[in-house]
C-alpha positions in Angstrom: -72.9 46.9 -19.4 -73.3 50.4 -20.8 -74.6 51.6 -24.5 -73.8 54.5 -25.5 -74.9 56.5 -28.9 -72.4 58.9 -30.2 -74.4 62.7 -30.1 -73.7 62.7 -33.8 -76.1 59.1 -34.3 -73.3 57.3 -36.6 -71.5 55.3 -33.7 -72.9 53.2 -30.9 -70.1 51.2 -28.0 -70.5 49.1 -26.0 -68.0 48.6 -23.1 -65.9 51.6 -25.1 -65.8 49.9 -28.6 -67.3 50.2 -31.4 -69.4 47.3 -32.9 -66.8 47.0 -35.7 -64.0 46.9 -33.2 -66.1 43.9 -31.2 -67.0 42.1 -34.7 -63.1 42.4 -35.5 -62.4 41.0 -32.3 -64.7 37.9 -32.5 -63.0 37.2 -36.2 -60.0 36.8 -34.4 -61.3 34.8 -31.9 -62.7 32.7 -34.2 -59.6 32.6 -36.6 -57.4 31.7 -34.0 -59.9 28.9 -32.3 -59.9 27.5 -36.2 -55.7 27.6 -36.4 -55.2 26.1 -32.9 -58.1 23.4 -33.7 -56.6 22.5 -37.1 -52.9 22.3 -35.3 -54.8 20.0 -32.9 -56.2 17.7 -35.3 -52.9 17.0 -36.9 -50.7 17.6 -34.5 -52.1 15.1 -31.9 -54.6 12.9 -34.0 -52.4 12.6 -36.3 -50.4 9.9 -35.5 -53.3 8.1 -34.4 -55.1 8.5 -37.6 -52.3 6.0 -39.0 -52.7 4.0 -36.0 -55.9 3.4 -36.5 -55.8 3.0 -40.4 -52.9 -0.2 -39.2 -55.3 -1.5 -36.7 -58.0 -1.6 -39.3 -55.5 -3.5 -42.0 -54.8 -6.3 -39.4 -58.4 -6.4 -38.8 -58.8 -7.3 -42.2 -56.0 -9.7 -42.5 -57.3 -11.3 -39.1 -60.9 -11.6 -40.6 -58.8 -13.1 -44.0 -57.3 -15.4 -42.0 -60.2 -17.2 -39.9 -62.4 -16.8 -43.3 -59.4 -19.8 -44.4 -59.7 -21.1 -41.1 -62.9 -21.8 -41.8 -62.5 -23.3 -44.6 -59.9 -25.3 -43.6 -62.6 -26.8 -40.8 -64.8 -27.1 -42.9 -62.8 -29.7 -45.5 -61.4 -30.8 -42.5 -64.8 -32.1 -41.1 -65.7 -33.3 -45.0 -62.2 -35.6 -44.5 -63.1 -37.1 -41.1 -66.8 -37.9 -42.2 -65.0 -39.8 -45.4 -62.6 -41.4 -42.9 -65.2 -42.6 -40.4 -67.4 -43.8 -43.0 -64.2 -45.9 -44.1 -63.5 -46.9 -40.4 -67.1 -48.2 -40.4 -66.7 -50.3 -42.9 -63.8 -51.5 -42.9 -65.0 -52.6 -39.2 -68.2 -54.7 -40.6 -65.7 -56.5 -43.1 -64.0 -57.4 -39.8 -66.4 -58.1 -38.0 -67.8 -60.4 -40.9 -64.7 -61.8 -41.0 -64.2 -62.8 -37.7 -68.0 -64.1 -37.6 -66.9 -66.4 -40.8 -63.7 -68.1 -38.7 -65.8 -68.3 -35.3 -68.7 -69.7 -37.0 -66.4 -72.1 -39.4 -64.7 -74.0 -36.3 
């Protein structure tokens, strides 16, 4: 790598250019890494940016649906508790009424 100072003392190189030739050359570099990234983003990711937003929506109505789930259980177990407690008595009153024909013969 060579630097070299014009004999005048206005223009200094570097590998023949001038520093504004390299800074225009690194604003294109960097202009054109920005394009092709942006192309990338919505080129590619794109389509899987609405992917993703679908996958999140069924997320949601999954989590909808075992929130009622839930629920449902939930009366569900309140129903059976009522129906056993039912079953239990209606058992005794059998039970007492069998007791009452046993012990009456």
């Amino acid at each position: 790598m060579q630097i070299k100072k014009k004999e005048d003392g206005k223009l200094h190189t570097l590998l023949g250019l001038t520093w504004g030739e390299w800074a225009s050359i690194t604003t294109i570099i960097i202009f054109m890494a920005g394009v092709v990234s942006l192309l990338f983003k919505y080129i590619v990711f794109g389509s899987f940016q609405d992917d993703i937003k679908d996958l999140n929506r069924n997320f949601k109505t999954l989590n909808d649906n075992l929130r009622e789930i839930r629920i449902s259980i939930a009366e569900l177990d309140k129903r059976l508790d009522e129906h056993d407690r039912r079953l239990d008595r209606h058992h005794e009153r059998i039970k007492d009424l069998h007791d009452k024909i046993r012990g009456g013969n």
